[in-house]
TIMITI-690978 format. One record per residue (C-alpha): x, y, z. Coordinates in nm, 2 decimals. Layout:
N
<<X Y Z>>
...
END
This chain:
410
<<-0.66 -0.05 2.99>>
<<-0.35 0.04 3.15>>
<<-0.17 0.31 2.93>>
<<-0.22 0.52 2.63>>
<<0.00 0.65 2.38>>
<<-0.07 0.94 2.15>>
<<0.13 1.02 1.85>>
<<0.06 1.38 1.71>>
<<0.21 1.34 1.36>>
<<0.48 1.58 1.29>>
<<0.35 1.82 1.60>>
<<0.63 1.96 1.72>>
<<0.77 2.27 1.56>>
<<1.00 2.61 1.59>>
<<0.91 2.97 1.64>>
<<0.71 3.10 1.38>>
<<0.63 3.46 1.32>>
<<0.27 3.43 1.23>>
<<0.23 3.32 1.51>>
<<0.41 3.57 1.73>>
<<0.72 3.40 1.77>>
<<0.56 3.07 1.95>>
<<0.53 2.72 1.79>>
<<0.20 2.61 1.68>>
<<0.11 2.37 1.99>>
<<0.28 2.67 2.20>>
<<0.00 2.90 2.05>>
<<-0.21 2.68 2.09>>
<<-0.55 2.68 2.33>>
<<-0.54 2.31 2.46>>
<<-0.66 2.27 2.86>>
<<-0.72 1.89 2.81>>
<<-0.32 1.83 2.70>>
<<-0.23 2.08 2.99>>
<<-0.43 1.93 3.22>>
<<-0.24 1.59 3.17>>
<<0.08 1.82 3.23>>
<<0.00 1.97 3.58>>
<<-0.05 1.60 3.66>>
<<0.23 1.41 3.52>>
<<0.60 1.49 3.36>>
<<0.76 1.64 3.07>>
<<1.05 1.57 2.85>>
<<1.15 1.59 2.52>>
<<1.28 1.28 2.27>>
<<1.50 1.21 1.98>>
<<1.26 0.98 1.84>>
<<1.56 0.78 1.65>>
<<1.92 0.97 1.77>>
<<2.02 1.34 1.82>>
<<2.11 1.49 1.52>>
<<1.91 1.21 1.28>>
<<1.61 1.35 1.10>>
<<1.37 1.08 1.07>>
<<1.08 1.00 0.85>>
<<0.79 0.85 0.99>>
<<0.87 0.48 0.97>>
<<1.19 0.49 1.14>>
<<1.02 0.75 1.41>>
<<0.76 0.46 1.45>>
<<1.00 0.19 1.45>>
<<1.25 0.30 1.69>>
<<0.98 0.45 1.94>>
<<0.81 0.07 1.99>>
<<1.19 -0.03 2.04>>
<<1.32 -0.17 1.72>>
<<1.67 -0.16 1.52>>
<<1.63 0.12 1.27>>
<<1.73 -0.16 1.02>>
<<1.41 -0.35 1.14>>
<<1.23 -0.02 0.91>>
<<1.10 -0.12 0.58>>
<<0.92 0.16 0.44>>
<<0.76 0.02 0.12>>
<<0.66 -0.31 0.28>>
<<0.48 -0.14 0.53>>
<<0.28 0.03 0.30>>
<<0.23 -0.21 0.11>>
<<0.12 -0.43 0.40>>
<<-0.10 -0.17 0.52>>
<<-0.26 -0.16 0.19>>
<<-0.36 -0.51 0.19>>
<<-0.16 -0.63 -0.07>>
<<-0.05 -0.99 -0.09>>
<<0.32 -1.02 0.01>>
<<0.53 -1.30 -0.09>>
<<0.93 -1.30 0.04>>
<<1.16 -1.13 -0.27>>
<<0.85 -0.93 -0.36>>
<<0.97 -0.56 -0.40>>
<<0.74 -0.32 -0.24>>
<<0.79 0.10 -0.25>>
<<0.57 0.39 -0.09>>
<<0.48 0.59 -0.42>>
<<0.40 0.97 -0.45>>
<<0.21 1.07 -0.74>>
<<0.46 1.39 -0.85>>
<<0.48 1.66 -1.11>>
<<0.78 1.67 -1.34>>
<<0.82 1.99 -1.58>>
<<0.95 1.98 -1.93>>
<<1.31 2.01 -1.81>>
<<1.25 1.72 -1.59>>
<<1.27 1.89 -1.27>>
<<1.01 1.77 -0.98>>
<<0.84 2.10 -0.91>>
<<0.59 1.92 -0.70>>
<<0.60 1.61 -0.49>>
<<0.24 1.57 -0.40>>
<<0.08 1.71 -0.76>>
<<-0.03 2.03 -0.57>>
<<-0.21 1.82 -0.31>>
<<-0.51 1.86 -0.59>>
<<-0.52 1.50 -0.73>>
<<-0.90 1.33 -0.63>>
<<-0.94 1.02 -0.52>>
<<-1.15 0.91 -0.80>>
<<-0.80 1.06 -1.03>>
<<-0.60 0.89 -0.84>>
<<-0.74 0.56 -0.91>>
<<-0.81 0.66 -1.29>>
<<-0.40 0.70 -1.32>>
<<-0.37 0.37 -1.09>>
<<-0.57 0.14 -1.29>>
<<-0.39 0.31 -1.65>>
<<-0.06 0.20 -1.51>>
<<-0.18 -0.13 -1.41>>
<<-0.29 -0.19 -1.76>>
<<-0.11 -0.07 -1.99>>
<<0.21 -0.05 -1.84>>
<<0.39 -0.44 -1.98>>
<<0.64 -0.61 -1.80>>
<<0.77 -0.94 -1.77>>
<<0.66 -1.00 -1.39>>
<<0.36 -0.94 -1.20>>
<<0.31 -0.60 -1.03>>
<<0.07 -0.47 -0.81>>
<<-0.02 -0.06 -0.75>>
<<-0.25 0.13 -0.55>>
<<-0.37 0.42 -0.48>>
<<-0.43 0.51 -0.11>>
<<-0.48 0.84 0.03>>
<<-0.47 1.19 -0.18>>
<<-0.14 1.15 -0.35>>
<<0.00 0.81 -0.22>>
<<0.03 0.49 -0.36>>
<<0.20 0.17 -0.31>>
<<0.43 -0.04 -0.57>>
<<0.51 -0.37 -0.51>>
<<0.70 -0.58 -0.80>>
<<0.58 -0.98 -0.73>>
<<0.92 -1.19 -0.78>>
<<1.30 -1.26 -0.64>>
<<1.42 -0.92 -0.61>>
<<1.66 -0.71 -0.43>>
<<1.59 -0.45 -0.19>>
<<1.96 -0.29 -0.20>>
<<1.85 -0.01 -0.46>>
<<1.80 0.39 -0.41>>
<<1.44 0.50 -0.51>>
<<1.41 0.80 -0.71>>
<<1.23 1.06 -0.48>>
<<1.49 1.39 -0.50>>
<<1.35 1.63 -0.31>>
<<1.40 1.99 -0.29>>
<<1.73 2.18 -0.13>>
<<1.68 2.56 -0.05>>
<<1.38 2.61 -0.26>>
<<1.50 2.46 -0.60>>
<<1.39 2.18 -0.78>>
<<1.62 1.90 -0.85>>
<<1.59 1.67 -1.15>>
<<1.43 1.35 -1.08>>
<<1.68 1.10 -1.00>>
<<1.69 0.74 -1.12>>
<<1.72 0.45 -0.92>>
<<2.05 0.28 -0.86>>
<<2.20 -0.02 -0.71>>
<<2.36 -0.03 -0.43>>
<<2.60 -0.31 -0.47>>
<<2.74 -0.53 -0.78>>
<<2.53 -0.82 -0.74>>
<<2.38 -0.92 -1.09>>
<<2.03 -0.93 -0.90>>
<<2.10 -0.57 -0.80>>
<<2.20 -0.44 -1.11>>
<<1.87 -0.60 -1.28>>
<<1.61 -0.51 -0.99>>
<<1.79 -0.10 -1.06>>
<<1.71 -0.15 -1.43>>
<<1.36 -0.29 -1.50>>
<<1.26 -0.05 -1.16>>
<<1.34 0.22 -1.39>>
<<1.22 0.06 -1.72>>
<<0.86 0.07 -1.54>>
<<0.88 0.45 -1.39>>
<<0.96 0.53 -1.79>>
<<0.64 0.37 -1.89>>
<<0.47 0.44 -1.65>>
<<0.56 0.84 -1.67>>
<<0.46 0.83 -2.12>>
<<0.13 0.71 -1.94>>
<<0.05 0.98 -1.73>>
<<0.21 1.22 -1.95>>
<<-0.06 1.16 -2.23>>
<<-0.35 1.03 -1.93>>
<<-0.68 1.24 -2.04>>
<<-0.69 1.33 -1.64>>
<<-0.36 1.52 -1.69>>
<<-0.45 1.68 -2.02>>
<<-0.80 1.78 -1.80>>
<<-0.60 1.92 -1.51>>
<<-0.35 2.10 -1.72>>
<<-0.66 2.28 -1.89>>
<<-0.83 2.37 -1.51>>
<<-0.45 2.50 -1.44>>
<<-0.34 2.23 -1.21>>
<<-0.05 2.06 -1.17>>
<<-0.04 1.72 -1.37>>
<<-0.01 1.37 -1.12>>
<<0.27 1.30 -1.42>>
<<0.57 1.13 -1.24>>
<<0.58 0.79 -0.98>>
<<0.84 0.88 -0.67>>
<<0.91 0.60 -0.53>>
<<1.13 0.52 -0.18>>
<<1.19 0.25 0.07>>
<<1.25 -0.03 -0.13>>
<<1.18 -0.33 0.10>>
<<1.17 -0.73 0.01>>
<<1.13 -0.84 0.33>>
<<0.89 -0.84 0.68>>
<<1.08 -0.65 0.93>>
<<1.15 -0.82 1.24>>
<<0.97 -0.62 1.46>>
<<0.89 -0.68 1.82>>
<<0.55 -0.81 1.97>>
<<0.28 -0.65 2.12>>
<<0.02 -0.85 2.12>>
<<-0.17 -0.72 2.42>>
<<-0.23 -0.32 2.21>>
<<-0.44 -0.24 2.03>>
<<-0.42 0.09 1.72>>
<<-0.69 0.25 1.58>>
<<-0.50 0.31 1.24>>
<<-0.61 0.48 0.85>>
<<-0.37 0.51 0.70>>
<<-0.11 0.24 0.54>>
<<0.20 0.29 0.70>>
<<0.07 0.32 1.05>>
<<-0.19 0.01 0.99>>
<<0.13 -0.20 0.82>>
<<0.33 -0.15 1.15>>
<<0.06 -0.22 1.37>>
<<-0.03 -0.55 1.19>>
<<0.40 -0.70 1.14>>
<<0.39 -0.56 1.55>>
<<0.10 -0.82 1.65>>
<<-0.17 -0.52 1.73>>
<<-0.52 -0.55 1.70>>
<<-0.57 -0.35 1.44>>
<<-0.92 -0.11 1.38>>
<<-0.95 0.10 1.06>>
<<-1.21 0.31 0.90>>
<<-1.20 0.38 0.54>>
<<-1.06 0.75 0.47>>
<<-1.28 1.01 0.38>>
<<-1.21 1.10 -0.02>>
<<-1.07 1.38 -0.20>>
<<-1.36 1.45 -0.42>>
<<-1.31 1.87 -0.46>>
<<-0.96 2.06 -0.48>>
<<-0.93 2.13 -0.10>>
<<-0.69 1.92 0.04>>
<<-0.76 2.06 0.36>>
<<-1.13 2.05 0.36>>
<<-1.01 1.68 0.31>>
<<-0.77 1.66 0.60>>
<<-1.05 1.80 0.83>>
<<-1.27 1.59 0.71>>
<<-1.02 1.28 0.82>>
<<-0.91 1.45 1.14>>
<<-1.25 1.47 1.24>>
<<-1.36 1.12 1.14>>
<<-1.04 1.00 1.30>>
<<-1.09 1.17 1.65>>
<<-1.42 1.00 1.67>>
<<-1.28 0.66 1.55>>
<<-1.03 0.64 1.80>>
<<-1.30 0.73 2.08>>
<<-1.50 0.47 1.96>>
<<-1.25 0.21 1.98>>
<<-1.08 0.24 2.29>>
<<-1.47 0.28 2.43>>
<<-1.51 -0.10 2.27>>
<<-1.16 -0.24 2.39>>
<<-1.05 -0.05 2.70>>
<<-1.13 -0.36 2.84>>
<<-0.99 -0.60 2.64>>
<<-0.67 -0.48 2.59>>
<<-0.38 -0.30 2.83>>
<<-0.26 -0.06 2.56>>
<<-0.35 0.17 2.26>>
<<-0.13 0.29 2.02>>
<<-0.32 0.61 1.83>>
<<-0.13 0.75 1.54>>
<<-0.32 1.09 1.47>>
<<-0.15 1.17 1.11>>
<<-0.32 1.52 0.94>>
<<-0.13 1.80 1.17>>
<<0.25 1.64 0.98>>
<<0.07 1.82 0.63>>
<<0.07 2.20 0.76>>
<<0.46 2.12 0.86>>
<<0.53 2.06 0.48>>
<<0.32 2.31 0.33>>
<<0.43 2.58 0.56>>
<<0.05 2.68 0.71>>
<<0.12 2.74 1.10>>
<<-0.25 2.90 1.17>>
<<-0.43 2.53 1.05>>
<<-0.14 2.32 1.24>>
<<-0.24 2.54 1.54>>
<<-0.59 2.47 1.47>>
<<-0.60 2.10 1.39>>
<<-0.40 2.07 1.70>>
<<-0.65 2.25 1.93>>
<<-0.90 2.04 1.80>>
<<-0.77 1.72 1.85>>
<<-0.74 1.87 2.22>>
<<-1.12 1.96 2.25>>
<<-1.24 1.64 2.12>>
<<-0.99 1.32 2.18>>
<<-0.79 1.40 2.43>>
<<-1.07 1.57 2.62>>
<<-1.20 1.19 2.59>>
<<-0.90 1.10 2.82>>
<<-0.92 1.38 3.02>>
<<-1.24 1.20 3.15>>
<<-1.19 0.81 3.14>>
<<-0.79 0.88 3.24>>
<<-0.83 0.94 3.60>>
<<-1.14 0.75 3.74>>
<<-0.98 0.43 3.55>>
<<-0.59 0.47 3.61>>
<<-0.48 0.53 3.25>>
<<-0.16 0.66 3.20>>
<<-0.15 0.86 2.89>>
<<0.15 0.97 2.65>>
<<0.11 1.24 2.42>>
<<0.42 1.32 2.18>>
<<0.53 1.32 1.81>>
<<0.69 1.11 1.59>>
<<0.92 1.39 1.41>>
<<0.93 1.80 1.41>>
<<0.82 1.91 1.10>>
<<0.85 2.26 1.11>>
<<0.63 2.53 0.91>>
<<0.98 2.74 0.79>>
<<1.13 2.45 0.66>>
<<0.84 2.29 0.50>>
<<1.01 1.96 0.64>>
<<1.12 1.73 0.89>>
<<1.40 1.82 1.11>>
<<1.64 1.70 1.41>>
<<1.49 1.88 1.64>>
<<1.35 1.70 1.93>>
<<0.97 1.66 1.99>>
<<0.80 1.71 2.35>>
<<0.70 1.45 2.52>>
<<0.40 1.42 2.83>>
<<0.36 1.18 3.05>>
<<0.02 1.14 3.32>>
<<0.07 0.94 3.56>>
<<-0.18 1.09 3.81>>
<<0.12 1.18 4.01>>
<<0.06 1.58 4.26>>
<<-0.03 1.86 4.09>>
<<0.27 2.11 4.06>>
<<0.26 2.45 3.93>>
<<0.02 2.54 3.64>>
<<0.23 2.38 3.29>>
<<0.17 2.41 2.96>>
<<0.24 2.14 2.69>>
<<0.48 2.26 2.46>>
<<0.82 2.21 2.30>>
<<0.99 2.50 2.55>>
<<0.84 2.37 2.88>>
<<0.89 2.03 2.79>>
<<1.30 2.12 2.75>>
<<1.27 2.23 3.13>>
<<1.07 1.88 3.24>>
<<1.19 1.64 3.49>>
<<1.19 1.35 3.20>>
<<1.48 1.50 3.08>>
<<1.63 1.41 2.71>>
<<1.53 1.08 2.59>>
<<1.58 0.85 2.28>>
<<1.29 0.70 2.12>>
<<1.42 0.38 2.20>>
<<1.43 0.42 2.55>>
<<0.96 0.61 2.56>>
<<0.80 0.30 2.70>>
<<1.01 0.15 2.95>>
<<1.06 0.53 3.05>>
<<0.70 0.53 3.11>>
<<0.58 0.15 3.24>>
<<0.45 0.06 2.87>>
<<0.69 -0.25 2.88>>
<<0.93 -0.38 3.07>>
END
């Protein structure tokens, strides 16, 4: 194997207070990622453009050199959910929400609470009872997520419906709306909000809401839906990585890319800890990845590992476990490159796909920190981090330009 690269979902950060004014992988204890520093280069990345704050397909997209237009959210998912695609099909990544009475989305995840075995309750309610006059396939994936695809000749040119929050309040949940005056358009606008109606007097009256609301949780009562896509992207080829991926966007990618794809399934949500959940998957996931670049190292001349749990901290503004999760992802994976690196050659790249900062319970603009080893002398003692990285000799870099920076392609 000749390279590595390591995305650390939604890793980078901004000063946070808790945690005395550094960023979480700043405060972080992580020798393995710092040794890799004091032997290689730094930089930091726009992963799409300065200025454009990206979600995590068009991060992903853009980094392995595509068009942003080549992103397709919802076919992804869908794709990485095994669902049978046909072309016109509509697919959407789907957040189970909460809605109040007013309308208003006061949740976008249902309080990160909703089980697995919930999950697929509510999934197999809409699947049955919810009539339309076309196929449609949904899923439940992971925690809160889903993935909607309509089976048919539809258009892709529509908004979804996902409004999220601005300065703290609630918005009311949009509706879907066309983007131009085809008679296609205006139809695929209409019945796509015809079924989030149904679908939403389902949930409403679901026994596993009525349950939840009793326990004082937040009822999984609204579909939010985005990134309406009809169509595979045209992505480029790399046939020669492989991706230890679990989770459906980064496994759709991986498999419309041409990767050898390795997957495990995802731990469930069987209690009301998300994050006993997370570390549950984090851990699982760390071991996964070490176990398939053990089997393939020599089969293949790249990995692609997408490590996704330390984006969740970023959005629900918990500093302390992002800090954690990313010191042990040090202390277990990348201390796994620490030791095959060297004695074999591997150049490793460790970076994020977005910032997604604990204060803003979001993702931003901001740049993310990028490290490159390459082996090359060891300079003066570096740590990996978002303000070394500024002062690194990779200087400012789009996400376009990360692998023929580093030697990945030419």
């Amino acid at each position: 194997m000749k390279g590595i690269l390591v995305i650390i979902d939604g890793m980078a950060d901004l000063p946070n207070k808790l945690l005395k004014d550094k960023t979480p992988l700043e405060a972080a204890h992580t020798p393995n990622m710092d040794f890799f520093a004091t032997r290689g280069e730094m930089g930091y990345m726009d992963p799409v453009k300065p200025g454009f704050i990206p979600e995590s397909d068009e991060a992903i997209v853009s980094i392995f050199g595509n068009d942003l237009s080549s992103s397709s959210r919802g076919w992804l998912e869908a794709k990485g959910t095994n669902i049978k695609l046909t072309r016109g099909d509509l697919a959407f990544r789907v957040n189970f929400g909460t809605t109040n009475s007013k309308g208003e989305v006061i949740d976008r995840r249902a309080g990160r609470t909703l089980t697995t075995g919930e999950a697929h309750e509510l999934a197999r309610a809409i699947t049955n009872r919810v009539k339309m006059p076309f196929k449609f396939t949904f899923i439940s994936t992971v925690q809160h997520r889903a993935a909607l695809v309509f089976h048919g000749g539809f258009s892709e040119n529509i908004t979804g419906n996902d409004s999220t929050y601005i300065m703290g309040k609630p918005k009311k949940n949009g509706i879907c709306k066309p983007l131009d005056e085809s008679e296609n358009t205006q139809y695929t606008a209409n019945i796509v909000n015809e079924f989030l109606a149904k679908a939403h007097e389902i949930l409403i009256k679901h026994p596993v809401n009525k349950k939840r609301k009793e326990r004082g949780l937040l009822p999984a009562n609204y579909l939010l839906i985005r990134g309406a896509g009809i169509e595979p992207p045209k992505l480029k080829q790399y046939k020669k990585w492989i991706s230890p991926s679990y989770m459906p966007l980064e496994i759709g990618f991986s498999k419309v890319s041409g990767m050898k794809v390795t997957t495990f399934d995802y731990p469930k949500l069987k209690k009301l800890d998300a994050y006993e959940n997370l570390w549950d998957g984090l851990k699982k996931a760390c071991k996964f990845n070490i176990k398939s670049i053990k089997k393939f190292k020599k089969s293949f001349d790249y990995a692609y590992v997408h490590i996704k749990e330390t984006d969740l901290p970023g959005h629900d503004n918990k500093p302390i476990e992002k800090k954690e999760m990313i010191e042990y992802i040090d202390k277990t994976f990348i201390k796994f490159l620490r030791k095959i690196a060297p004695p074999n050659k591997i150049k490793i790249v460790i970076t994020a796909d977005h910032s997604t900062p604990c204060k803003l319970k979001a993702h931003s603009a901001d740049p993310v920190p990028v490290l490159f080893y390459n082996n090359s002398a060891i300079l003066k003692e570096k740590k990996f981090s978002e303000k070394e990285a500024r002062k690194g000799t990779l200087r400012r870099i789009k996400g376009k330009e990360l692998l023929k920076k580093v030697g990945f392609v030419k």
